[in-house]
C-alpha atoms as an extended CHARMM CRD file, in Angstrom:
* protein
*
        89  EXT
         1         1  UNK       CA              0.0000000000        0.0000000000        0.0000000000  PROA      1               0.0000000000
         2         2  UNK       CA              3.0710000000        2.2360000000       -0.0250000000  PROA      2               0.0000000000
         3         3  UNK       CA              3.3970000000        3.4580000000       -3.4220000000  PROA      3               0.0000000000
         4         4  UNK       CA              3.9430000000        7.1110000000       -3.5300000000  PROA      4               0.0000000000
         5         5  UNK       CA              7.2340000000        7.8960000000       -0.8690000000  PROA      5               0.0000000000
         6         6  UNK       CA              6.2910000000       11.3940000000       -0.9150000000  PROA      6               0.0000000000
         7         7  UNK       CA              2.9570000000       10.8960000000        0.8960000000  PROA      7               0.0000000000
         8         8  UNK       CA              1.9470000000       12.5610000000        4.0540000000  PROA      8               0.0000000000
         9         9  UNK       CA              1.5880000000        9.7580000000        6.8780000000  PROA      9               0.0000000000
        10        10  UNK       CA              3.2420000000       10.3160000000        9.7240000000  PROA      10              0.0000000000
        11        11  UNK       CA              3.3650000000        6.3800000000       10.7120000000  PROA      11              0.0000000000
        12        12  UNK       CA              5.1680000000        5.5000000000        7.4470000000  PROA      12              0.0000000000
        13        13  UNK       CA              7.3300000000        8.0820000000        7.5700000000  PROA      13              0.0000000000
        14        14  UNK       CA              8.4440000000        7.3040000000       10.6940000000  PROA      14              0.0000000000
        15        15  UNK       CA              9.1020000000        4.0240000000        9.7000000000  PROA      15              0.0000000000
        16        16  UNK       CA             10.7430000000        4.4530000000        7.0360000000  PROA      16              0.0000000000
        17        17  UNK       CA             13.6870000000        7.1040000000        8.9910000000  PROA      17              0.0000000000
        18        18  UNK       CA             13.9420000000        4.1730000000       11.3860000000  PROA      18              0.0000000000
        19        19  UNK       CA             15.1160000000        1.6550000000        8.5620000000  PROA      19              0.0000000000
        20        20  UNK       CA             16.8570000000        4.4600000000        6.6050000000  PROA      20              0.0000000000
        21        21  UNK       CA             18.8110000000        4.9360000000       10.6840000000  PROA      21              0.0000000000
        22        22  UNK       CA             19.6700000000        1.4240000000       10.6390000000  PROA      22              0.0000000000
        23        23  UNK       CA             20.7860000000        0.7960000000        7.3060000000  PROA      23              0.0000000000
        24        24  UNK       CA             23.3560000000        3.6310000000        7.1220000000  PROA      24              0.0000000000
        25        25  UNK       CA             24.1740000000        2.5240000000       10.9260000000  PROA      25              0.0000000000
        26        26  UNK       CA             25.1210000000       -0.7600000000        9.7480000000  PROA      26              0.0000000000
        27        27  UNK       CA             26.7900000000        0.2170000000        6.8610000000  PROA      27              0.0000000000
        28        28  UNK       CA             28.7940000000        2.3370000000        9.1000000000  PROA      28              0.0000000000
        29        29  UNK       CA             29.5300000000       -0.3830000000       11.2130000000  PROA      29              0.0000000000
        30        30  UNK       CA             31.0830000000       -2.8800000000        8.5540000000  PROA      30              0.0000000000
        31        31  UNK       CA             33.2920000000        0.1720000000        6.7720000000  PROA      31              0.0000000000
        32        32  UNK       CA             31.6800000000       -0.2940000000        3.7150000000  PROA      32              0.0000000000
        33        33  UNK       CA             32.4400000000        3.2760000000        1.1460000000  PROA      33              0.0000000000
        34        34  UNK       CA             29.2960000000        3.7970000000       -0.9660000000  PROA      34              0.0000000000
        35        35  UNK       CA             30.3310000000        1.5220000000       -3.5320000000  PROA      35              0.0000000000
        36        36  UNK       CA             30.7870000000       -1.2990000000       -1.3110000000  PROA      36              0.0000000000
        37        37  UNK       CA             27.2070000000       -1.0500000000       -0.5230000000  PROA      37              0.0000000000
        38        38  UNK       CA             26.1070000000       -0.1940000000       -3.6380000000  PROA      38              0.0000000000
        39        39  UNK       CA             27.4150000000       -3.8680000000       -4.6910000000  PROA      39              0.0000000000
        40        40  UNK       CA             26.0260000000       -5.0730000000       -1.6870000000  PROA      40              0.0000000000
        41        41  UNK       CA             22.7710000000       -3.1260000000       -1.9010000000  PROA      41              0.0000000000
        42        42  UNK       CA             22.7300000000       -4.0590000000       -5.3240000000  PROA      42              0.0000000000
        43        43  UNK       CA             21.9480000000       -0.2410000000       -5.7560000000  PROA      43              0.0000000000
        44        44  UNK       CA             23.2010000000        2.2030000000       -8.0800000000  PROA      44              0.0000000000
        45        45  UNK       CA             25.7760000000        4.9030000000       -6.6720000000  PROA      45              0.0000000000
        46        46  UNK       CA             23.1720000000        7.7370000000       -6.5980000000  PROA      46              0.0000000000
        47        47  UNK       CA             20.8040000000        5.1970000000       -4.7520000000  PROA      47              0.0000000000
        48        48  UNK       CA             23.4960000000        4.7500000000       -2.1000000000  PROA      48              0.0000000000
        49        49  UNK       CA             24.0110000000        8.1530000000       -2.4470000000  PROA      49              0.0000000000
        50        50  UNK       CA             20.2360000000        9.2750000000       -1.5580000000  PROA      50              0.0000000000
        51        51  UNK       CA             20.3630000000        6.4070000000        0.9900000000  PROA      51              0.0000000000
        52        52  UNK       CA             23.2600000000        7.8970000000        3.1080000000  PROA      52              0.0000000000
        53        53  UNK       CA             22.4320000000       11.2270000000        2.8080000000  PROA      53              0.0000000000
        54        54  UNK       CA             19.0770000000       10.3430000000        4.5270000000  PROA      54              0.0000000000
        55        55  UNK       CA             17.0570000000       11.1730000000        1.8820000000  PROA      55              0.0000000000
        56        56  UNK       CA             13.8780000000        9.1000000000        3.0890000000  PROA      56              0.0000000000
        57        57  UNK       CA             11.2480000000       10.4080000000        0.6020000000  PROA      57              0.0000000000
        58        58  UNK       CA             13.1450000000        8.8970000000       -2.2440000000  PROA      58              0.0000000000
        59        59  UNK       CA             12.5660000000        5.6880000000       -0.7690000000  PROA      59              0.0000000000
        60        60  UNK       CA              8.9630000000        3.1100000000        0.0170000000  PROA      60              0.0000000000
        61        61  UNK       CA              8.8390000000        1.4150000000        3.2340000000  PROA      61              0.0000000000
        62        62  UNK       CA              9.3840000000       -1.8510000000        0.9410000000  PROA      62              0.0000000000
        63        63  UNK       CA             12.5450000000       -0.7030000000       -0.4020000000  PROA      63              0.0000000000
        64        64  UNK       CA             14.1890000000        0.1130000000        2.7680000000  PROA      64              0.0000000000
        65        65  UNK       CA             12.5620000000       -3.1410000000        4.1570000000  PROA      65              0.0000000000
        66        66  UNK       CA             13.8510000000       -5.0350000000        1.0030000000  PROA      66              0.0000000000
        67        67  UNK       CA             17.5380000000       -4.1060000000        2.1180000000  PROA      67              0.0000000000
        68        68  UNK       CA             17.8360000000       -5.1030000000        5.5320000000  PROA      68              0.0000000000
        69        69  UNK       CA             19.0690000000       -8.9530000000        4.8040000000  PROA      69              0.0000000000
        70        70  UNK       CA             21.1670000000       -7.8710000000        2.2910000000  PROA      70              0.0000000000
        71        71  UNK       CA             23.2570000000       -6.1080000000        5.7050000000  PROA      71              0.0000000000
        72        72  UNK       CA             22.1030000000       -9.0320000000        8.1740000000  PROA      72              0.0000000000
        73        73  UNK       CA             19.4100000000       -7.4100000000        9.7490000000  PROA      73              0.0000000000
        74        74  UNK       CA             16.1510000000       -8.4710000000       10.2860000000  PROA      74              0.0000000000
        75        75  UNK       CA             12.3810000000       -6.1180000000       10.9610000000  PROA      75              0.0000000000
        76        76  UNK       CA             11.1900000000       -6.7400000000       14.4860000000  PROA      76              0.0000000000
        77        77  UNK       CA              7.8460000000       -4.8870000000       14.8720000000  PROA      77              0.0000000000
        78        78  UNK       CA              6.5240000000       -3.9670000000       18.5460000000  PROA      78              0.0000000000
        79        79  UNK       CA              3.3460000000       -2.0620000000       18.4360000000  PROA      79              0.0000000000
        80        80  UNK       CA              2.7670000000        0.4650000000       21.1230000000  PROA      80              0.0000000000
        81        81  UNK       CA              0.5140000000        2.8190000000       22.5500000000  PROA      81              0.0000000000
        82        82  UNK       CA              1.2030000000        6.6040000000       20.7360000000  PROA      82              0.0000000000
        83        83  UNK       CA              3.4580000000        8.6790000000       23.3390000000  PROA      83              0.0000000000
        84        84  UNK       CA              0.8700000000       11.3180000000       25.2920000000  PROA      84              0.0000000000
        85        85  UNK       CA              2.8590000000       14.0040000000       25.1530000000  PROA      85              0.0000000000
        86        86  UNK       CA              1.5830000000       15.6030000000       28.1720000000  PROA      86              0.0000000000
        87        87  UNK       CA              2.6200000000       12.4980000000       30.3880000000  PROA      87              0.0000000000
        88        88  UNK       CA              5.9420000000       13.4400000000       30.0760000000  PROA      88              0.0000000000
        89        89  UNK       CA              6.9300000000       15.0040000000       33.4290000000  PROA      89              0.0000000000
């Protein structure tokens, strides 16, 4: 259902910065320069490119999802309650 990147929803969005965080994190991690993990990737070098430079509306949440085993990681999902805000004292 996540076709258009540049739509607003907040949720997907969200998501999406959070894979975006853990891909260039891991990428980080193992040393790999931008063509490293372009070959890894199997992305071009402006893909890479967008990707490290955070660029998360040039990416779906199934790209970014698509990636993760490609860097050993895996999606674990927790649902919780939205953050009130208010209850923060």
């Amino acid at each position: 259902d996540d076709i258009s990147p540049d739509e607003d929803r907040p949720a997907i969005r969200s998501a999406r910065q959070t894979l975006i965080t853990a891909i260039t994190k891991r990428i980080a991690q193992q040393r790999l320069t931008a063509a490293q993990a372009a070959a890894v990737l199997h992305l071009t070098g402006p893909r890479v490119t967008q990707l490290l430079q955070a660029n998360i509306d040039e990416f779906t949440l199934d790209e970014l999802v698509n990636l993760l085993p490609a860097l050993d990681l895996i999606l674990h999902v927790v649902p919780a309650p939205k953050q009130d805000p208010r209850s923060s004292a």
